[in-house]
N, C-alpha and C positions, 0 to 999 in steps of 0.2 A: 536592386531594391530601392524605396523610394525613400528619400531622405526622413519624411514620416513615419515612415516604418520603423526606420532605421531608432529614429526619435524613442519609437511604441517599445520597443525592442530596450533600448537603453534604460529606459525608465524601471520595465518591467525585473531588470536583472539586479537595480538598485533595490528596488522593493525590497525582495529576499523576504522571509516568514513574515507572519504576522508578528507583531511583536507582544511581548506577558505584559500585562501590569497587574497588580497586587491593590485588594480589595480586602473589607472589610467581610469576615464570611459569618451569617445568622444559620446555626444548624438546627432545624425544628424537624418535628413528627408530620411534616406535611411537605408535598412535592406542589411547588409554584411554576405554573405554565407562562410562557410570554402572551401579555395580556389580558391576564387572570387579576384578579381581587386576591389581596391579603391582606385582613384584619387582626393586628395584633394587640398585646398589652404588656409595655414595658416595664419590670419591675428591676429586674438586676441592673447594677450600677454600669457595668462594662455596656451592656446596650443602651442604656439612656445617652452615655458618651457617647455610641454612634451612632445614634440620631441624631444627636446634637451636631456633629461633627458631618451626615451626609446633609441636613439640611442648610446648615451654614455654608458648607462649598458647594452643595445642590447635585451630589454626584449619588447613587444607587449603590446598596449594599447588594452582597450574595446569598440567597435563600440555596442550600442543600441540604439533602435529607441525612437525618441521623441513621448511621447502620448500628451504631453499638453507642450505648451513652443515655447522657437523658438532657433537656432542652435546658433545666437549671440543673447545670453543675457542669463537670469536667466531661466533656466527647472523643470518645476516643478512637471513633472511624464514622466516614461521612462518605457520601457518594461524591462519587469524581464529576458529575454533569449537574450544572445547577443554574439558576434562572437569578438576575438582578432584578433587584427592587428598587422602583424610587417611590417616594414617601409625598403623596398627593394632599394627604389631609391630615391632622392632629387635635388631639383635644383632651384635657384634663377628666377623666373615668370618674363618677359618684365614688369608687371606692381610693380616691387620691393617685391610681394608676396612671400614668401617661398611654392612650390608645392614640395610635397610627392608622391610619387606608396605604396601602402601596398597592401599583399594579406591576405585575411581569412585565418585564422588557425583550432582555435577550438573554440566549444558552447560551452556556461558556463550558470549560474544562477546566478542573482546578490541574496543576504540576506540580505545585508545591501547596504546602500547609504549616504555617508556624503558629504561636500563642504568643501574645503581648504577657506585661506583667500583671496586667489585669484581669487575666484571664480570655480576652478576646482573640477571636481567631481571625489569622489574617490567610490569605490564601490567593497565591501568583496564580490566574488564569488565561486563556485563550479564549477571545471570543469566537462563538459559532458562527454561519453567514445567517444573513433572516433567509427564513424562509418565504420560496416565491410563494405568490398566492396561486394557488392552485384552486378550479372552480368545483364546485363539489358537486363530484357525479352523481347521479340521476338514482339509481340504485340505493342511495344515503338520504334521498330527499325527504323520508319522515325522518330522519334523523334531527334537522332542524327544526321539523315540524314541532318536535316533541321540544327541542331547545325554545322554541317561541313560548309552549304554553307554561313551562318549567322554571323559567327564569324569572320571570316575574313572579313566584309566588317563593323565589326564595330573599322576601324582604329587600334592604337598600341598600345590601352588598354588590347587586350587579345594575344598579341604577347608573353609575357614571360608568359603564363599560361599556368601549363603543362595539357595534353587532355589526356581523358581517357571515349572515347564514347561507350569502351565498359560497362562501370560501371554505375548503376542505379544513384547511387546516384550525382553524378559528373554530369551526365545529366541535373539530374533533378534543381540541387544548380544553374544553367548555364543557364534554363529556366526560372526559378525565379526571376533572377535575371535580365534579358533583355525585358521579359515580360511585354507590358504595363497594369498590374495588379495591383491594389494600393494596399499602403502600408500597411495596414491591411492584405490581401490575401499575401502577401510577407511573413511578419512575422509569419503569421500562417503557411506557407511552412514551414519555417527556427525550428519551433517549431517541427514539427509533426518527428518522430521518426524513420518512417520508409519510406526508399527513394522510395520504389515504391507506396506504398501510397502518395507521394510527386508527381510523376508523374500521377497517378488518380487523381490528384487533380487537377496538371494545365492541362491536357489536353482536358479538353472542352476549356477550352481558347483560346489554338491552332486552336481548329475545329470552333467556330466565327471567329476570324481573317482570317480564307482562305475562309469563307464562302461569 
């Protein structure tokens, strides 16, 4: 074996797992894709803290979805697969609210879940790998079609999202996401591993809605 090897070999056995770290976790009524638009409006005090808090160290909170609970108040189960957000834009709401823009980053897996005194939820994760880009088969190609004419007419939420209608999986995160599909079929997109299986998935959706 070659001493490189040998090298590749050594490195690879120090690695050992990925390693947790422990994030701020946002539980809302809505499933955030990597590289998706979230518009929010901060009123409870524990979230303004961590805005405050990701924008000062510049690090992304965790958007998962609520299973049982409600967005203001105590949550008492959350789905285990959930998307970071980092916080691109802010500004002071006409009705005194603080509103944020974040985009999707990446999927993670919460292992653990605790509560600060303030109510905030913190939650040890693992992140997912990105996914490659895969080119988006030929068979999907209205599928973008329908994303070009679409997106632009849903106002300045997807103005600063960059497009990439040639890629399966960007497609697919952008249908799911506009989709009037509940939230259970959302998350299970967001879950599922492989992007063109994501597009078998919603598009009988598609084909009701035109029908």
């Amino acid at each position: 074996m070659s001493r490189g090897a040998e090298s590749a070999s050594a490195k690879a056995s120090h690695e050992g797992p990925p390693a947790a770290v422990e994030i701020p976790l946002f539980p809302l009524n809505t499933v955030l894709f990597p590289g998706g638009p979230l518009p929010l409006r901060i009123f409870e005090r524990r979230y303004v803290d961590m805005v405050r808090h990701c924008m000062r160290e510049e690090v992304p909170f965790g958007v998962v979805l609520i299973r049982a609970g409600a967005e203001a108040g105590a949550v008492s189960s959350v789905a285990d697969i959930g998307t970071s957000a980092r916080i691109v834009d802010f500004n002071a709401m006409p009705d005194g609210l603080l509103g944020i823009m974040c985009v999707g980053e990446r999927k993670f897996r919460v292992t653990e879940r605790r509560v600060q005194g303030d109510g905030l939820n913190l939650g040890t994760v693992l992140w997912a790998d990105a996914e490659p880009a895969v080119p988006l088969p030929s068979e999907f190609s209205h599928l973008a079609l329908l994303l070009r004419k679409v997106l632009p007419e849903l106002g300045d939420i997807y103005q600063s999202i960059s497009r990439h209608f040639d890629d399966a999986g960007w497609v697919a995160a952008r249908l799911a996401e506009i989709l009037p599909i509940n939230l259970a079929e959302k998350q299970h997109c967001l879950e599922l591993e492989d992007p063109v299986a994501r597009l078998e998935r919603l598009s009988p959706f598609i084909r009701r809605a035109e029908d």
